[in-house]
C-alpha atoms as one frame of an Amber mdcrd trajectory, in Angstrom:
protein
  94.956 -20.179-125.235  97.347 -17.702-124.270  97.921 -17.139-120.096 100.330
 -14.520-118.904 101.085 -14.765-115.068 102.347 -12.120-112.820 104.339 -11.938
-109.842 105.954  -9.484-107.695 104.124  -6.988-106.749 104.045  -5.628-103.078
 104.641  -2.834-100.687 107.356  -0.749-100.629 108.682   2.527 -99.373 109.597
   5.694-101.435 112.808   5.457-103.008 113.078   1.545-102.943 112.552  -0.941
-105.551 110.513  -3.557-106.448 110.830  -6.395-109.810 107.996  -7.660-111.894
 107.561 -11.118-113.795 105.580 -12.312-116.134 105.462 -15.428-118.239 103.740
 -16.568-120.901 102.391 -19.458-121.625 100.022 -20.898-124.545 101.736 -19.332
-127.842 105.284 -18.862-129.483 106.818 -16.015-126.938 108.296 -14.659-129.866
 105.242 -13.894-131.696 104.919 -11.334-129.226 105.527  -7.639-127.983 105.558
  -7.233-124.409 104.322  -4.501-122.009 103.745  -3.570-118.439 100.812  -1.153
-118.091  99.416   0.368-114.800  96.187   1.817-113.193  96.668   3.850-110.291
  93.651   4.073-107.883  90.604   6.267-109.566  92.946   6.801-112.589  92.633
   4.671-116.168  94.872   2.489-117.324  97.735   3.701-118.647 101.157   2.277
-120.897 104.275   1.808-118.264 106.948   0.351-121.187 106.530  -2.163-124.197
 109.787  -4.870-125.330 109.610  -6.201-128.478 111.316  -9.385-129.407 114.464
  -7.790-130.814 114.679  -5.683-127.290 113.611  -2.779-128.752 111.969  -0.487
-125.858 109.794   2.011-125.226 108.555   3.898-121.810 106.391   6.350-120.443
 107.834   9.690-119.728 106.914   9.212-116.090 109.493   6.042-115.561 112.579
   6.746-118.426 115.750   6.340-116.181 113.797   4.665-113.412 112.490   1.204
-114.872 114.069  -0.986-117.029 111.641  -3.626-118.785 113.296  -7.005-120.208
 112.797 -10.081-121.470 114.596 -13.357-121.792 112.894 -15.221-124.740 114.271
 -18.726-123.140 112.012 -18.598-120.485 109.404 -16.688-121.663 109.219 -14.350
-119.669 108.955 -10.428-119.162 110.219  -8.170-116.284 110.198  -4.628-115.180
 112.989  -3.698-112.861 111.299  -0.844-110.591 113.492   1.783-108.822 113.618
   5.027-107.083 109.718   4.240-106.069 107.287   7.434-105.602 103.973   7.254
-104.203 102.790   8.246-107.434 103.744   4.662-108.630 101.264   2.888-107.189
  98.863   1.292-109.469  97.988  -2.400-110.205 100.352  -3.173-112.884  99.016
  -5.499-115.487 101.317  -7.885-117.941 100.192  -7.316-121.849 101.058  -9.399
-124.916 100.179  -8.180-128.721 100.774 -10.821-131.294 103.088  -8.597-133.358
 101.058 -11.007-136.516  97.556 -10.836-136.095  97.199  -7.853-133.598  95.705
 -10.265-130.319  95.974  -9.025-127.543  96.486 -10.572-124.144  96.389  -8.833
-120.262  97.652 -10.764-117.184  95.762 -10.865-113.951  97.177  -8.060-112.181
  99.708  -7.348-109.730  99.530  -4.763-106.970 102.217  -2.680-106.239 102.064
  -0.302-103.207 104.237   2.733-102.252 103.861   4.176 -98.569 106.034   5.321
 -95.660
């Protein structure tokens, strides 16, 4: 069974950064394309950036030039690099895997990410 576990969420003021993990755990890493999606409060969920295996990327219009979403394939794991923070970014941000193969798709627990003065 495939587990994806989060970490590094938090609170953080506008105009700082923040770094997400997330690793997988259960299935070949490589089968995979990675994303980070959010849900800000009262909002739906909503696609942050996908990483496929070969690195390609893609992001939301909303965080080109201010996250960077990578992943090292040794370890498994995923990460978003947050920076230049708004309020607007504050959402639980939620760890996805899609089997690239068989179209599965996987969501990690959740990690809370706060912007405030």
């Amino acid at each position: 069974q495939v587990q994806l576990v989060e970490s590094g969420g938090g609170l953080v003021q506008p105009g700082g950064s923040l770094r997400l993990s997330c690793t997988l755990s259960g299935n070949i890493f490589s089968t995979y394309i990675m994303g980070w999606y959010r849900q800000p409060p009262g909002n739906p969920r909503e696609l942050v950036a996908t990483i496929a295996f070969t690195k390609a990327t893609n992001y939301a219009d909303s965080v080109t030039g201010r996250f960077t979403i990578s992943r090292d394939n040794s370890k498994s794991t995923v990460f978003l690099e947050m920076n230049s923070l708004t309020l607007e970014d504050t959402a639980v941000y939620y760890c996805h895997a899609r089997n690239r193969h068989t179209g599965g798709q996987y969501w990690g627990q959740g990690t809370q990410v706060t912007v405030s003065t």
